[in-house]
C-alpha positions in Angstrom: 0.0 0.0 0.0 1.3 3.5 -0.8 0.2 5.7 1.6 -0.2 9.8 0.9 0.0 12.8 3.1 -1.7 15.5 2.3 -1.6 19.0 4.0 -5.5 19.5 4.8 -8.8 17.0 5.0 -9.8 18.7 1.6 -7.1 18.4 -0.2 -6.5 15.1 0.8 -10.2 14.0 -0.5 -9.4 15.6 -4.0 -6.2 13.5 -4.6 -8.6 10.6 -3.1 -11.1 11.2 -5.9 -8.5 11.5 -8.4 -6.7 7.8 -7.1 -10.3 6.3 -6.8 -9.7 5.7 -3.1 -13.8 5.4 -1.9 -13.3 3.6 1.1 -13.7 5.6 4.5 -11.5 4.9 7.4 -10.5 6.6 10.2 -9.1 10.1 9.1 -8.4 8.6 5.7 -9.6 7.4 2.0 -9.0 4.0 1.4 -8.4 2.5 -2.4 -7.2 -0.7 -3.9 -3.3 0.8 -4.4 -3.2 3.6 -2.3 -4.4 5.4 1.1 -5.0 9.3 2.0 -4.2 10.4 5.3 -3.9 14.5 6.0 -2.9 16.8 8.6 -4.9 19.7 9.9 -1.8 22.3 9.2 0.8 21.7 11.5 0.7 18.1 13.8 3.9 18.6 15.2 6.1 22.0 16.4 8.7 22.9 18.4 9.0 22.7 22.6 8.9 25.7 24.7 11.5 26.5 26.6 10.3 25.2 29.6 9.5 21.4 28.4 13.5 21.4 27.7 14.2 22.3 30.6 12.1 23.2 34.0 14.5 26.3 35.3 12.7 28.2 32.1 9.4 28.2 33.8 10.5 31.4 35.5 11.5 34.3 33.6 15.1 35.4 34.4 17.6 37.5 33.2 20.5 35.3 34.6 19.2 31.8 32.7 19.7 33.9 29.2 20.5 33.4 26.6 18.7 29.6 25.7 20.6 28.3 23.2 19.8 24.4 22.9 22.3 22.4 20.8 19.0 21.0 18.9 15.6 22.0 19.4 13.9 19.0 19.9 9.5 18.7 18.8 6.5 17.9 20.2 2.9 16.9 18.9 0.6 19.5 18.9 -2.2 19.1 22.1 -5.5 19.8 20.0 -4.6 17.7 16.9 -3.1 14.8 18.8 -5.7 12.6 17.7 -5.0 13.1 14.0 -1.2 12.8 14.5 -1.8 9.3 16.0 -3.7 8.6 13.2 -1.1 9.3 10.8 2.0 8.0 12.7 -0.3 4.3 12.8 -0.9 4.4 9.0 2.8 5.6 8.2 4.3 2.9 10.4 1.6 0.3 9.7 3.6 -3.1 8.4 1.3 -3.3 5.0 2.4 0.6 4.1 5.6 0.2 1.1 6.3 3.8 1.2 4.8 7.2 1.7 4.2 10.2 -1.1 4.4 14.1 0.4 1.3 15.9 -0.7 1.5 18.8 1.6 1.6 22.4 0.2 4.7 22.4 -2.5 6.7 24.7 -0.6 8.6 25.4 2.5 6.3 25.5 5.2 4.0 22.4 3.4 7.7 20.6 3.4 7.8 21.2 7.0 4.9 20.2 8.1 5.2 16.6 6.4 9.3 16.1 7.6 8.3 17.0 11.2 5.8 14.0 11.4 8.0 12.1 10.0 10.7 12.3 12.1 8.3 12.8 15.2 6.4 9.2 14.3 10.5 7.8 13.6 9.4 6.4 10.2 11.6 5.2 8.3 9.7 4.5 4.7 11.1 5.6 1.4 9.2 8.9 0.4 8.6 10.4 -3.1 7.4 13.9 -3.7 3.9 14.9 -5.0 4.4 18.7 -6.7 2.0 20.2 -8.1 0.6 24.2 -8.8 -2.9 23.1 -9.5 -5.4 21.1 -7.7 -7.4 20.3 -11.1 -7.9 16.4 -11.8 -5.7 17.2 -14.5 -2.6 18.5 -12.4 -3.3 15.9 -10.0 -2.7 12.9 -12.3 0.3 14.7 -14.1 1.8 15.2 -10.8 1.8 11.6 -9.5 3.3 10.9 -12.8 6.3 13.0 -12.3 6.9 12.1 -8.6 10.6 13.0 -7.2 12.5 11.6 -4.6 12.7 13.5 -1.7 16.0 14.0 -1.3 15.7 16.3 -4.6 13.7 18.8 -1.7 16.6 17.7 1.2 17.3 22.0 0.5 13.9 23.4 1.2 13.8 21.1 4.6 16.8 22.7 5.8 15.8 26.1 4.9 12.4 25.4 6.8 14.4 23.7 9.6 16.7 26.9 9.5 13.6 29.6 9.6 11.5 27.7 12.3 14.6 27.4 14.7 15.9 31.0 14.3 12.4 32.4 14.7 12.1 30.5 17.6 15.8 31.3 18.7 15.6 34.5 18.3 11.8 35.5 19.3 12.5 33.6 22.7 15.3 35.5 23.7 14.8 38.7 22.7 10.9 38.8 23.8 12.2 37.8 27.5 15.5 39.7 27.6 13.5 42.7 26.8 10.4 41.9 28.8 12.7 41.7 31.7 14.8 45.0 30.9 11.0 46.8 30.5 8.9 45.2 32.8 6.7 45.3 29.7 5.2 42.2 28.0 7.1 42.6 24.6 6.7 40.2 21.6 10.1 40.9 19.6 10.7 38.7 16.0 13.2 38.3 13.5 10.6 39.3 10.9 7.8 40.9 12.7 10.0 43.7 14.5 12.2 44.8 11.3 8.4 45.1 9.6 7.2 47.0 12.5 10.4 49.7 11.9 9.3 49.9 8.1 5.7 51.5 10.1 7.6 53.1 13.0 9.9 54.8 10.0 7.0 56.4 8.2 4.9 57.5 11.7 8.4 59.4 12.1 8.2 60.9 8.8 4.5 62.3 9.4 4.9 63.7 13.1 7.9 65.5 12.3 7.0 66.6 8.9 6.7 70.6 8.8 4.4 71.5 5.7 6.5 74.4 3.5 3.4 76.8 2.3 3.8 78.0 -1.6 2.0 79.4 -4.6 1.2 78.5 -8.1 -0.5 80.7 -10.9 -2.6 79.3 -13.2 -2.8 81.1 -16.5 -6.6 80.8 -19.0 -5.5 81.3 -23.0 -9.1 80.8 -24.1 -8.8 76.9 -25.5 -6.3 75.7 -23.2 -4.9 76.7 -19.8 -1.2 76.8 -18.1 1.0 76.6 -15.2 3.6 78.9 -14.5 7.0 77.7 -13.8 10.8 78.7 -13.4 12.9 77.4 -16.4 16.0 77.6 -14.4 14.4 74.7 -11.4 15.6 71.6 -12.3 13.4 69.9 -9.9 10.3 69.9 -11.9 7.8 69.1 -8.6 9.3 72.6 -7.5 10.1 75.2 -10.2 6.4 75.9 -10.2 6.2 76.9 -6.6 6.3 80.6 -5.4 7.5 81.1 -2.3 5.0 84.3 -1.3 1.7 85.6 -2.2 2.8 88.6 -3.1 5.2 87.6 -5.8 2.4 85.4 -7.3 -0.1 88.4 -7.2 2.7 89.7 -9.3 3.0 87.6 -11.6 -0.6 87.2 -12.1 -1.2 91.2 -12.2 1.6 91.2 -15.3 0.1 88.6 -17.4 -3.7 88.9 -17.5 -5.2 90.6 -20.1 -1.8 90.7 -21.7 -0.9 88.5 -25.3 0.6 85.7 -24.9 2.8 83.1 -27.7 3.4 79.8 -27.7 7.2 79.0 -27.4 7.3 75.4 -27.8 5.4 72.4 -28.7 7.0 68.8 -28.2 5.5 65.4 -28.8 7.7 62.4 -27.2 6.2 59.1 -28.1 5.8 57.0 -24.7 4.8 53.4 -24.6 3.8 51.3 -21.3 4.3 47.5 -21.7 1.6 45.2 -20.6 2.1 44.8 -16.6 3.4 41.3 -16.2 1.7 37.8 -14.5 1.0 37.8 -10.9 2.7 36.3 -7.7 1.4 36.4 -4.9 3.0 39.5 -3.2 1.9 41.5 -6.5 -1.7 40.4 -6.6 -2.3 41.1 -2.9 -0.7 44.8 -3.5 -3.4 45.3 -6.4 -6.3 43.7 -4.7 -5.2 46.3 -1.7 -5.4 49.1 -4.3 -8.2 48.1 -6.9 -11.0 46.0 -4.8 -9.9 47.5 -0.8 -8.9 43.6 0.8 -6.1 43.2 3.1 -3.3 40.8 2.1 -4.5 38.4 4.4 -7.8 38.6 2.6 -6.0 38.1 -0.6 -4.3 34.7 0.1 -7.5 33.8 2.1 -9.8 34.5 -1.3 -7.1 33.0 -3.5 -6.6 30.1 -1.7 -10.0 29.3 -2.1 -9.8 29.6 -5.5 -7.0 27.2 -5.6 -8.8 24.6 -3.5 -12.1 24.4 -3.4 -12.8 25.8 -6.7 -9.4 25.0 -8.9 -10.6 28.0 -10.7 -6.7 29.4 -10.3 -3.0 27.9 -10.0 -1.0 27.7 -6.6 -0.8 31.4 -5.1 1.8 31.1 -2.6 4.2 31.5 -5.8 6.8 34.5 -6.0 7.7 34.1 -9.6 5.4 36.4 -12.3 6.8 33.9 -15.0 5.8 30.6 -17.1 7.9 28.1 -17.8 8.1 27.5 -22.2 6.9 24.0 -21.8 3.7 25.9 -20.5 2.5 27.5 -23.9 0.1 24.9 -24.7 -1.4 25.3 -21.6 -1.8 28.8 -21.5 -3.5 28.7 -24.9 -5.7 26.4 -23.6 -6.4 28.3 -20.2 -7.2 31.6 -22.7 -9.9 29.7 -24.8 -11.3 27.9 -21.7 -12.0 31.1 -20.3 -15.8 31.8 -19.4 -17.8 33.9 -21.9 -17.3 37.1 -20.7 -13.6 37.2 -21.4 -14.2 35.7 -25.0 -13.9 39.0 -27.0 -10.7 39.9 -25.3 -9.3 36.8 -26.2 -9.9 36.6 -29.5 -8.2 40.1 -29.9 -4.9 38.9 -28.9 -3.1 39.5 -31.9 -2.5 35.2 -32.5 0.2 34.6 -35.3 -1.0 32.9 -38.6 -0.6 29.7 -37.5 -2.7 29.6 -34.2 0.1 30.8 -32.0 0.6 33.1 -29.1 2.9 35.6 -29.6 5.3 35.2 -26.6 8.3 37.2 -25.1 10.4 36.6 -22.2 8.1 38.7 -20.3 5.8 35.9 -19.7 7.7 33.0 -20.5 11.2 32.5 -18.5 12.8 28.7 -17.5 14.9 31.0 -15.5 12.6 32.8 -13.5 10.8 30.0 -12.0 11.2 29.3 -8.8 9.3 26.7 -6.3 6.0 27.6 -8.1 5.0 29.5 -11.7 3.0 32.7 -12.0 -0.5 32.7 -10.8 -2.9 31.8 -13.5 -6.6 30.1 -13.9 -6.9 26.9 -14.7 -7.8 25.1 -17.8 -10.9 24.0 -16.1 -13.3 26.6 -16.7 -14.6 28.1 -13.6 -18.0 28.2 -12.7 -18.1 31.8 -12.2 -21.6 32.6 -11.3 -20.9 30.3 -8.4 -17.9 31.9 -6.9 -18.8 34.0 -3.5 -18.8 38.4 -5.0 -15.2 38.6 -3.4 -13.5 35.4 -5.2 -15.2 36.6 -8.8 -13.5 39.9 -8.3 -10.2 37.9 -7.6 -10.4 35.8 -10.5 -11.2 38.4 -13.0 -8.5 40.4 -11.7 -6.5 37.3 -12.9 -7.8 36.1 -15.6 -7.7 39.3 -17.1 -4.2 39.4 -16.5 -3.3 36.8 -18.2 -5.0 38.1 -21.1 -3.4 41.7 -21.1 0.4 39.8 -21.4 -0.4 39.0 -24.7 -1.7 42.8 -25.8 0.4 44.8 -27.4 2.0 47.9 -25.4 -0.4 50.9 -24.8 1.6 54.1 -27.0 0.7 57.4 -26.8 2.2 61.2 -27.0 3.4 63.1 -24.4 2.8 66.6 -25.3 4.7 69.4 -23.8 3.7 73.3 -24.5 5.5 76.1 -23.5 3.6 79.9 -23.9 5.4 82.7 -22.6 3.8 86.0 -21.3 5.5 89.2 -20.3 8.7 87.1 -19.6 7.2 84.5 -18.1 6.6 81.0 -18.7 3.4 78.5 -18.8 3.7 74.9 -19.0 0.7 72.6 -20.3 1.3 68.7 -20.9 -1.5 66.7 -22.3 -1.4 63.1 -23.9 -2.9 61.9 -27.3 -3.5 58.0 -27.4 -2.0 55.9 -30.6 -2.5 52.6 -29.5 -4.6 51.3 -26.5 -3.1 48.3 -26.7 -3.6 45.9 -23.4 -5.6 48.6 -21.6 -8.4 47.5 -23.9 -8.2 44.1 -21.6 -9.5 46.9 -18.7 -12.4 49.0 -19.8 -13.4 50.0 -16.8 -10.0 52.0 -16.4 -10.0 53.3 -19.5 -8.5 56.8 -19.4 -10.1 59.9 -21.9 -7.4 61.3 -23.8 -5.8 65.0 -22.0 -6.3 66.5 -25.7 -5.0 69.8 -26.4 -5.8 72.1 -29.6 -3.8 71.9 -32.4 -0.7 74.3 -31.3 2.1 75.5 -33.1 5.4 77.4 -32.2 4.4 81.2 -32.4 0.6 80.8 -31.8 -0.9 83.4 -30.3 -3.1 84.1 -27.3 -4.3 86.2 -24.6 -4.9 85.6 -21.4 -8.2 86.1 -20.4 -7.6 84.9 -16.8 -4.7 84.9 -13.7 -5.7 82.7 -10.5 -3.5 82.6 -7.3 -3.8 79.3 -6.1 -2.4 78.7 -2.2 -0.8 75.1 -1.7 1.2 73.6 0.9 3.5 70.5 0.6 2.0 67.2 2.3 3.3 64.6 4.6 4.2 61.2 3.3 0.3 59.0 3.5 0.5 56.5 5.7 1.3 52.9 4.8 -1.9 50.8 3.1 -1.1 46.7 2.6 -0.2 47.5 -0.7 2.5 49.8 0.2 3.5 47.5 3.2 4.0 44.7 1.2 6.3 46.6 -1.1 8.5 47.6 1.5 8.6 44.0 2.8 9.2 42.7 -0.4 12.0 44.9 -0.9 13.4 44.8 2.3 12.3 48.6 3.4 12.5 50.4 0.1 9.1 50.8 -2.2 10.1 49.8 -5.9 7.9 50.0 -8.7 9.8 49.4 -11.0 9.8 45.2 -11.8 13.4 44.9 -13.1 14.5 46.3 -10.1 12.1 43.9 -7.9 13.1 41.0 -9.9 16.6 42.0 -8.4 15.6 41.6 -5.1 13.9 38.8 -4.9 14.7 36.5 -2.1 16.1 39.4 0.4 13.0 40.6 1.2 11.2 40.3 4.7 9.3 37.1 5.2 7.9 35.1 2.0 4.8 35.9 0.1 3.3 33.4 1.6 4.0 34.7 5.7 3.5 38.2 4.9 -0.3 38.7 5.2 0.5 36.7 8.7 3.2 39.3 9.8 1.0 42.6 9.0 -1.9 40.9 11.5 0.2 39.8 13.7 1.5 42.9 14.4 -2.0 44.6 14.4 -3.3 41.7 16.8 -0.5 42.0 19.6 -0.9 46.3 19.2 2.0 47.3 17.6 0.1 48.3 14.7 -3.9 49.3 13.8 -5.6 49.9 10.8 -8.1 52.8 10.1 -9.8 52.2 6.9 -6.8 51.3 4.1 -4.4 52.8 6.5 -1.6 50.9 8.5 0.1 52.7 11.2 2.5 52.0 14.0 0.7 52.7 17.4 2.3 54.0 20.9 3.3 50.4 21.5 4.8 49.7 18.5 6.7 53.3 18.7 8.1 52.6 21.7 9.2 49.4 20.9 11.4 50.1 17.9 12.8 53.0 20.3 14.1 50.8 22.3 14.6 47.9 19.6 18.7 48.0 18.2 19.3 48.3 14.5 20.5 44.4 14.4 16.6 42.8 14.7 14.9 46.0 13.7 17.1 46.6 10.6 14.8 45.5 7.3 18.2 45.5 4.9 20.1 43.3 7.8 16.7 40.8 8.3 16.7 40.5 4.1 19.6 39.2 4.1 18.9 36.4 6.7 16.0 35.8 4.0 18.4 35.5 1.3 20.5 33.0 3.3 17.4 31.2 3.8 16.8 31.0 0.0 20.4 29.9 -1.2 19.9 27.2 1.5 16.9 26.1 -0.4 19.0 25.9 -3.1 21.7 23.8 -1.8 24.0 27.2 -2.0 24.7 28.1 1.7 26.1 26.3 5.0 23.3 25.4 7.6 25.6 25.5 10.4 26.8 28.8 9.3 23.6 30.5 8.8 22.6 28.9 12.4 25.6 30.5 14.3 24.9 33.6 12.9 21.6 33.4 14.6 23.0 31.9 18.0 25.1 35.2 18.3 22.4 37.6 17.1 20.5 35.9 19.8 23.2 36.2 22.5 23.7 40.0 21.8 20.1 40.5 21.6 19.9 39.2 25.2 23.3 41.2 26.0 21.9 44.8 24.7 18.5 44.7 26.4 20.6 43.5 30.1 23.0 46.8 29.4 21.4 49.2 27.6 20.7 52.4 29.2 17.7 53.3 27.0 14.4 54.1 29.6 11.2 53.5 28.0 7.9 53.8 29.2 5.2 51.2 28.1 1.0 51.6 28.4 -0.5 49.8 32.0 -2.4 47.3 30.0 1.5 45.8 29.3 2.8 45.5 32.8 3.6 42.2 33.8 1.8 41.1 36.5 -1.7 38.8 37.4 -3.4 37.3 34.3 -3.2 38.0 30.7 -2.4 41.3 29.2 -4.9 43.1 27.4 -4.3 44.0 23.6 -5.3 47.2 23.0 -4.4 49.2 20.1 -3.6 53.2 20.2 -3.8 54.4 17.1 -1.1 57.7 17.1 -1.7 60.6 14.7 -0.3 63.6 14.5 -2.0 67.2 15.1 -1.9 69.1 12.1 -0.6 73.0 13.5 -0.2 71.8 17.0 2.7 72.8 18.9 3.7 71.7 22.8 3.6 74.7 24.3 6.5 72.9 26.2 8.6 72.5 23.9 7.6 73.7 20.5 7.1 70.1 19.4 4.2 68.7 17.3 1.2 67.3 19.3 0.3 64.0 18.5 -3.5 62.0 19.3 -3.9 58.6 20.8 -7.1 57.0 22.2 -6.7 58.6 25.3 -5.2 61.6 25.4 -3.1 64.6 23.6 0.7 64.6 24.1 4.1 65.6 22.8 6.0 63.4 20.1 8.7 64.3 22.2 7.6 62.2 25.2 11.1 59.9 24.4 13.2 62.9 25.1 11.5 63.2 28.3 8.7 66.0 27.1 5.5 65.0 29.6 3.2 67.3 28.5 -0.4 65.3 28.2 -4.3 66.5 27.9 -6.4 63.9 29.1 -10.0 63.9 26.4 -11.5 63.0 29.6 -10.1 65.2 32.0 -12.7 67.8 32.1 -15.4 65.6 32.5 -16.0 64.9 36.1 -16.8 68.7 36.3 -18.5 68.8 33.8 -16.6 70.1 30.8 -16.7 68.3 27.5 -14.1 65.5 25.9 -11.2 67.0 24.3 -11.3 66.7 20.7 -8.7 67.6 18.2 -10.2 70.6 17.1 -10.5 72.1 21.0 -7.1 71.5 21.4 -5.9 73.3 18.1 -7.7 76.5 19.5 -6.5 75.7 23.0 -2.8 75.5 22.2 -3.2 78.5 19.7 -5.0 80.6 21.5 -4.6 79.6 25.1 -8.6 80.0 26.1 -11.6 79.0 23.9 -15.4 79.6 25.0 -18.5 77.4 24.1 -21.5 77.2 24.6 -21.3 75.4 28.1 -18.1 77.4 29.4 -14.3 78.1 28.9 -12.0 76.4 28.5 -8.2 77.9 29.4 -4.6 76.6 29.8 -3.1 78.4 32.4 -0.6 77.9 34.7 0.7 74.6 33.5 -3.0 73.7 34.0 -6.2 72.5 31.7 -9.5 74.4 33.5 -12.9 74.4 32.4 -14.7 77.2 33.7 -19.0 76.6 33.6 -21.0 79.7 31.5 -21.9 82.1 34.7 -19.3 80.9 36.9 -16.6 82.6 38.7 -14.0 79.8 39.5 -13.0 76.7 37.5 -14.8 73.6 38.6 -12.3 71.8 37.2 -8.8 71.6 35.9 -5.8 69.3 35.7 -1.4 69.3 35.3 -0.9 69.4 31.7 2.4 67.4 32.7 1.5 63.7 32.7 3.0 62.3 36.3 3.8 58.5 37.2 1.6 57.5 40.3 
């Protein structure tokens, strides 16, 4: 009997189907050759601190750092049940060797060698790998099986990453819970992402907007911007630095003839965006359709599985392998109704065939898994749940667009001068839609401009001062987030670029939707609508956090140590005493350093669980510290200075008025508060005075109540 192990109960019935294995048994599918057992995720993980040794039940600082010569496993409590089932059917005499089914990837390769070894089997193994769960795929696969010792590389790079995380996390989370008398949760991955949020919170409290003016200039049948010729920069030579030199420049020109200068055309063409991975289709469905990345892998997961509408997702390569052109033909004419007309407008060849580049086909840029496409099995669309359809078409109509030509178009510059100044106008003229005709819902109206000539004339019938200021960098979405991540802490857009860095990014595309909620579900982070941002927690943890674990470059390249292991291309022993000493002077930094931080009460250690709450911080836009001359920033509770780390305790309270009757601070009161020291409402006044907040009732004398605007520990 040939017995397979499959990752989840429903995966494990599909492969049963395909094998004709009918016969129920416990937590298996029984056939005439073969026999289906699953896991439920992960059966087997490894031992806290404590089952390896008893003196780790207490915390201390003394008994750090832990660094076990091996970390040995234990079955998981709630699925014990299952693992005995398995470990009985692996073991059982009748059973000639196994086939690994679980997820083709590192963590799937995990989960199957850690029951393995944990049940001490010692059965010859192939490997079952496959990036479709269609019938098809399924049968194809179990053709092509592989010895196991052809993925001996990925198990040590999941052996690697489960043992440094757990290295790592465990010392560093008590080392610096014991330093802070704070329960802290610090990662190899999860902190560096945290900086990437704690990075950008720092660029919007301390960003000072610079006010400036731009004139825009009315010639009848088109209008213009002014602009300095001698500004390189081209997002500044249109700004004015004061009102009155704009009111200038507007008095001299209205009214007044104006000529055109210079007309240019430069022809511009955008190739087709390329397939998805996983990382790049949860950053579009972010942007386009609103889900989180977790969402994303949830919704296309689903696809995968349950529907086989889609190929394997947790993939980071956006290429096809060649021996896959027959297959993507056939995906494309399989395609539901809908999509019809866009396919048949590919430009085919003569004979029938796609027209392919390296753009979409690459043997070199595959790596576990292909790009994410559907399935030659044509989805029953009308059946998918509203937030899977959107997914799909979002991929199906990417593969379609690979195969459009590039969109071309003109970019056209004028330049009109006016009593010695300048105007520019740009506008675009489309030549070829090319593969945005896959996406007419986006479709963009051409930026026409009249037909314009050097030495046109015109006058200029109207001059309007516009007042703008520049704006503070938006806060991270999961689109953004991901980029970072992917990138190791830098945003690229451009995919050459990306392609670069592959592999030295933080996490993998399949962990990175995990990451972003973990840190929102321990408080480091919270989201507001699209919006990711680093909370007080989270601030004060990368404050206190040294550049060696909060460093995205320095945790990338960990990553990329973690991928040339996959690939048979780096030491394990190596890459594990690298983590042993970044462990060791984790545990050394946090027992000297002299850093002082303060963390909120629902952190202390102490009697039962902690609380999770999240404190969302934002900055006050125009709101100085009137101790300081720092900006004011917002959290849940109350109004403070960004400078608390420096030791700045100035703090309003929203409910500090309250009790006598005042009203809850909001940002608004304390704008006019910190502006103009004393605002009255309807209900009374409101006044800071003498390094107090008082509310004064309409028609009384006194305050009836008031409270230090300089936060004191009890």
């Amino acid at each position: 009997m040939i017995v397979v192990v499959a990752e989840k109960p429903s995966v494990g019935r599909d492969i049963a189907r395909v094998l004709g294995c009918r016969e129920r048994g416990e937590g298996c599918l029984k056939g005439d050759n073969y026999l289906v057992t699953w896991a439920v995720g992960h059966l087997v993980t490894l031992c806290e601190p404590d089952e390896i040794d008893e003196k780790y039940k207490k915390w201390r600082m003394d008994d750090l750092p832990m660094l076990p010569e091996n970390i040995p496993t234990k079955v998981i409590s709630k699925t014990k049940s299952q693992f005995s089932i398995v470990k009985k059917i692996i073991n059982d005499k009748d059973t000639e060797k196994l086939i690994c089914a679980t997820d083709a990837g590192r963590e799937g390769e995990l989960i199957f060698r850690l029951i393995y070894n944990q049940a001490k089997c010692k059965k010859p193994v192939d490997r079952l790998w496959i990036s479709s769960m269609t019938d098809e795929a399924i049968k194809e696969g179990f053709a092509n099986l592989k010895p196991a010792s052809e993925y001996e590389g990925l198990y040590k790079s999941a052996t690697c990453r489960s043992e440094a995380d757990w290295l790592v996390g465990m010392n560093a989370s008590r080392a610096f819970t014991l330093r802070f008398d704070a329960l802290l949760s610090i990662g190899r991955v999860q902190t560096p992402t945290l900086a990437i949020l704690v990075k950008r919170y720092h660029e919007i409290v301390n960003f000072k907007p610079e006010e400036y003016f731009t004139v825009n200039a009315d010639f009848g049948d088109y209008s213009g911007q002014w602009f300095d010729e001698k500004v390189e920069d081209e997002k500044k030579a249109n700004r004015i630095p004061t009102k009155e030199k704009a009111d200038e420049i507007a008095k001299a020109v209205k009214g007044k003839a104006a000529r055109v200068k210079s007309v240019t055309a430069e022809a511009k063409k955008e190739l087709p965006p390329q397939l998805y991975d996983l990382t790049s289709l949860q950053r579009e469905a972010n942007r386009k359709l609103g889900y989180t990345a977790d969402k994303t892998l949830k919704t296309a997961q689903e696809l995968y599985e349950k529907w086989k509408a889609i190929t394997y997702p947790r993939t980071d390569s956006r290429y096809l392998p060649m021996d896959m052109i027959p297959r993507a033909k056939l995906t494309l004419q399989k395609l539901p109704g809908d999509y019809k007309p866009f396919v048949e407008n590919i430009p085919w060849k003569e004979d029938g065939k796609l027209p392919i580049s390296k753009r979409i086909f690459d043997n070199e840029k595959i790596s576990d898994h292909h790009a994410i496409i559907p399935t030659p099995q044509t989805a029953p669309i009308e059946k998918l749940p509203p937030d899977a359809q959107k997914l799909f078409d979002m991929i199906a109509r990417r593969l379609i667009a690979v195969f459009y030509p590039a969109h071309e178009y003109d970019a056209i510059k004028v330049i009109t001068e006016c009593q010695g100044h300048t105007f520019k106008t740009t506008g675009r003229t489309v030549r070829i839609n090319g593969w945005k005709d896959v996406y007419p819902s986006d479709k963009e109206e051409d930026d026409a401009l009249p037909a314009l000539k050097e030495g046109d004339g015109r006058t200029v019938s109207k001059a309007q001062v516009k007042k703008e200021a520049t704006k503070p960098p938006a806060p991270h979405t999961d689109a953004s987030l991901l980029s970072s991540m992917e990138n190791a802490g830098r945003e690229l857009e451009d995919e050459k670029l990306r392609e670069q860095m592959k592999g030295s990014g933080l996490g993998t595309p399949a962990t990175r939707a995990a990451i972003i909620e973990r840190l929102i579900q321990v408080g480091y982070a919270a989201r507001k609508g699209r919006a990711i941002s680093a909370t007080e927690k989270g601030v004060s943890l990368i404050a206190i956090a040294p550049p060696e674990i909060a460093s995205p470059e320095t945790t990338g390249k960990w990553e990329l140590a973690l991928d040339e292991i996959a690939k048979n291309q780096r030491d394990t022993q190596r890459f594990m005493e690298g983590i042993k000493r970044l462990s060791t002077f984790l545990v050394e930094y946090a027992r000297d350093t002299k850093t002082e931080a303060s963390f909120p009460e629902e952190m202390r250690r102490g009697k039962g669980k902690a609380r999770s709450k999240t404190s969302t911080v934002k900055p006050i836009e125009g709101a100085k510290c009137p101790l300081c001359g720092k900006p004011v920033q917002e959290n849940t509770k109350a109004f403070g200075c960004s400078g608390w780390r420096e030791g700045c305790h100035f703090t309003l309270w929203k409910d500090g008025l309250k009790r006598g009757g005042g009203p809850m601070l909001t940002e608004k009161l304390v704008q006019l508060v910190l502006e103009k020291g004393a605002v009255a409402g309807s209900t009374g006044t409101i006044a800071l005075t003498d390094g107090k907040l008082t509310f004064t009732p309409k028609g009384a004398e006194a305050p009836s109540t008031s409270f230090p605007i300089i936060y004191q520990k009890n």
